[in-house]
N, C-alpha and C positions, 0 to 999 in steps of 0.2 A: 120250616119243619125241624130242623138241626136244634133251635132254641126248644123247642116243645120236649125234646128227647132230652137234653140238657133240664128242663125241666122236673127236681124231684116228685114232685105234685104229682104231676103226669105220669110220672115212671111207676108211682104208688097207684094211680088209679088203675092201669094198665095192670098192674099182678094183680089187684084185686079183681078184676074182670076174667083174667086167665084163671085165676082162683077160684073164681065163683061157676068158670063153665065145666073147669076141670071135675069138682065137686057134681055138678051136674050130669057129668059124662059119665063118670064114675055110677051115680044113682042110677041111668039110663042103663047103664052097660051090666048092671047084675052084678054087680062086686058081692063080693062074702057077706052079710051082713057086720059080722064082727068086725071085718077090718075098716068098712066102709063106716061105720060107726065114730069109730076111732080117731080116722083121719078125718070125718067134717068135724067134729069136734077141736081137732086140732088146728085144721084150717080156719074153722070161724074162732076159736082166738088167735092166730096170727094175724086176720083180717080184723079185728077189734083193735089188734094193740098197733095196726099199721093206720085205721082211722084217727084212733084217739093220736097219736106221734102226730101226724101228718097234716090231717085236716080238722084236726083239734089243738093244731099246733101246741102238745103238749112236750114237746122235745128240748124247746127250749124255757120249758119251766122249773120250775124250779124242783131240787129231788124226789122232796114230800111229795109232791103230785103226782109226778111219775111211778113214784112206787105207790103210790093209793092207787092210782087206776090200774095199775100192773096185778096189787092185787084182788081188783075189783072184775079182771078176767079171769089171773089163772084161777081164782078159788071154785066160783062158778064150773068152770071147764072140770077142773078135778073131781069138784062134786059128782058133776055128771058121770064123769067115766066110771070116778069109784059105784055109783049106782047102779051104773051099768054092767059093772065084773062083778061084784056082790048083790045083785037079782039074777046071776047066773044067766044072764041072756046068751 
């Protein structure tokens, strides 16, 4: 069990699971719309860019890759938000 916890893999799989229920709980439990918006938005790129590092083993590639993927989430995510403050929702 001690190797498993030592294990980065594992430790990434595990927040993205608490990530994904939290977001979840969140949806369940009536959050604000606006803010809950926000925050999966931001959660599902944090959960993109901890897939693509981790189990796309892109961390240890080289910097071009890193930063294409990097900005092949945030631009996305920003789209969206900006979309979302500027249609006034």
């Amino acid at each position: 069990m001690y190797s498993l916890v030592r294990n980065q893999m594992f430790l990434v799989y595990v927040l993205l699971v608490l990530a994904t229920l939290f977001v979840w709980g969140m949806a369940e439990g009536g959050a604000e719309l606006g803010t809950a918006t926000v925050v999966v938005v931001v959660i599902a790129a944090i959960k993109q860019a901890a897939v693509v590092l981790y189990f796309m083993e892109l961390r240890n590639a080289p910097a071009f890759w890193r930063l294409l993927f990097g900005v092949v989430i945030v631009l996305p995510a920003a789209g969206i938000l900006w979309c979302y403050w500027v249609g006034g929702a």
